[in-house]
N, C-alpha and C positions, 0 to 999 in steps of 0.2 A: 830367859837366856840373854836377849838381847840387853835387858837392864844390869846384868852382872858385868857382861863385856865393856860396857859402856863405862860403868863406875870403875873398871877396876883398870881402866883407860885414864881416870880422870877426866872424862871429856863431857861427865853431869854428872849432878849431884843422886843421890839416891830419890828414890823414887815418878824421877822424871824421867824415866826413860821413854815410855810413850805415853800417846795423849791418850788415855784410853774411857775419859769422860767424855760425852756425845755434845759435843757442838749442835747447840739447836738456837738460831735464829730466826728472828721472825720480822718486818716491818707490814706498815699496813698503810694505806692512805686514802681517805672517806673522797669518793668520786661522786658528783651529781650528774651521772651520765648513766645510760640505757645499757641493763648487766649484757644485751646481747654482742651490743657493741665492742663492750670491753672484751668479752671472752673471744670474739673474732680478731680483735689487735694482739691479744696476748695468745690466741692457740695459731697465728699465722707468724708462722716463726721464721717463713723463709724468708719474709717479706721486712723483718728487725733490722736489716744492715739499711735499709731503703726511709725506712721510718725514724730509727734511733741511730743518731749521732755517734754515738761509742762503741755501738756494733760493728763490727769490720767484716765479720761474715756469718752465715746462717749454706752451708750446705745438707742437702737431704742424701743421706748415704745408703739407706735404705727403706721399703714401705714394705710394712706386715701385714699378715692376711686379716690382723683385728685392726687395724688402724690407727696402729702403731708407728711412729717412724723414728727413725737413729741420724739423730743428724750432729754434723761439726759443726762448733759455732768458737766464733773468736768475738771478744769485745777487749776494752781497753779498760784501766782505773786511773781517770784522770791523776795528777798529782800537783800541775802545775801547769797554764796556761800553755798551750801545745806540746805537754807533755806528758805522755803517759803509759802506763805499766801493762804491757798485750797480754793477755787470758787466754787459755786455748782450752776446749775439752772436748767429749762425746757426750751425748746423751743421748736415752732413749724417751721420745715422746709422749705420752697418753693424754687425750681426751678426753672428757667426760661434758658432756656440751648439756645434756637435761638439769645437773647442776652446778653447770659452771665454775666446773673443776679443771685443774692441767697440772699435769706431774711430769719431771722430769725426774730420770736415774741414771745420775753421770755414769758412763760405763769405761772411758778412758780420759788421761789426762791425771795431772796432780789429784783433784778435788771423786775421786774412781769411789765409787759407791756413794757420793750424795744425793740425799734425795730430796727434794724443790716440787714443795704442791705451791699452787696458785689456789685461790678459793675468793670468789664472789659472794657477797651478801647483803640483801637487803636490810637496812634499817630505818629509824624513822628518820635521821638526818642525812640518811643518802647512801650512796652503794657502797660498801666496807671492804674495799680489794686487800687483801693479804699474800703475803709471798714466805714462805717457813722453809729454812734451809734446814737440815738433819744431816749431821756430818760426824761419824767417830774414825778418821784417822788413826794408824797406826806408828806415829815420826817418834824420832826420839826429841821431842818438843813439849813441855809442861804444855798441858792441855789450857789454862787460861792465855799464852799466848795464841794458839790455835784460835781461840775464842776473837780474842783480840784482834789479830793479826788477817786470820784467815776470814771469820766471820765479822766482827764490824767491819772495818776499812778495804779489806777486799769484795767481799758479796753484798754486804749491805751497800757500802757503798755504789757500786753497778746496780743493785735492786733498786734503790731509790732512786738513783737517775731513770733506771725503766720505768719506774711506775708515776714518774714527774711526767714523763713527755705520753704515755701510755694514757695517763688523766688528761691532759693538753689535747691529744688528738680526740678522745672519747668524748668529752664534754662539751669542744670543738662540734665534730658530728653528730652527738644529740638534740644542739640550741641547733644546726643547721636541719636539720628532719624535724623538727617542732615547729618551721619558720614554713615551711611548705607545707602545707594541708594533705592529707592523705588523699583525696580525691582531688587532685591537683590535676591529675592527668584525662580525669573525666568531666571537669569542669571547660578543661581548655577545645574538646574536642566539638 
């Protein structure tokens, strides 16, 4: 429907009227830092504005009886040295902490039904963080600018800043917990 109205508008060409191939991005970046660590910086979400730089906010809107929460989060996509593009959305939270899982399912906002796992993993060259966005919009927009637009330069780009300063603070506090001995406290006593 929407795609006849539209062409017969002129306002796109045929078969662009929605983007209705799934946006699925993904980046990853190899951490040599302790998975529990990481899963603690990345499932502490309220604490991202405090921690990350281009986070502007992290509100908790509500807590589910599974251990779920719905929070508002705003960040920025830099674009130019103090200058940058504000993000706003909803999402609902899940944890999965045995394997070092975290899923978000945006519920309000532009980006409304995306859904964002985080996933940990061990390898032999060190811990393999991944962040996989899953997005099928419905715009009158050719789905490769979606791809483009929405997913690299907008999400990837925010992703990879998080998972920059995410590996800075994690690998930060693994070398600092390896420099102290675990019987530290009973040595001293």
């Amino acid at each position: 429907m929407c795609s006849a109205i539209w062409r017969r508008l002129g306002w796109i060409w045929p078969g662009a009227c929605w983007a209705l191939e799934r946006m699925d991005t993904h980046i990853s970046r190899l951490m040599h830092a302790d998975a529990d660590i990481v899963f603690e910086l990345a499932a502490g979400v309220e604490d991202w504005p405090r921690i990350l730089p281009h986070y502007r906010w992290v509100r908790v809107l509500a807590r589910h009886a599974d251990g779920r929460r719905t929070v508002s989060m705003a960040a920025r996509r830099d674009v130019l040295a103090g200058l940058g593009i504000p993000l706003a959305w909803t999402s609902i939270v899940s944890l999965d902490e045995p394997h070092h899982r975290i899923e978000f399912e945006h519920v309000r906002g532009i980006t409304r039904g995306m859904r964002v796992a985080w996933t940990v993993e061990r390898t032999r060259a060190g811990l393999l963080v991944q962040i996989r966005h899953i997005f099928e919009p419905r715009w009158p927009v050719p789905a490769a600018l979606v791809q483009l637009i929405v997913g690299e330069y907008f999400i990837n780009g925010v992703a990879r800043r998080t998972l920059r300063h995410i590996a800075a603070l994690a690998e930060a506090r693994t070398a600092a917990r390896a420099v102290v001995p675990d019987d530290w406290t009973t040595k001293q006593a």
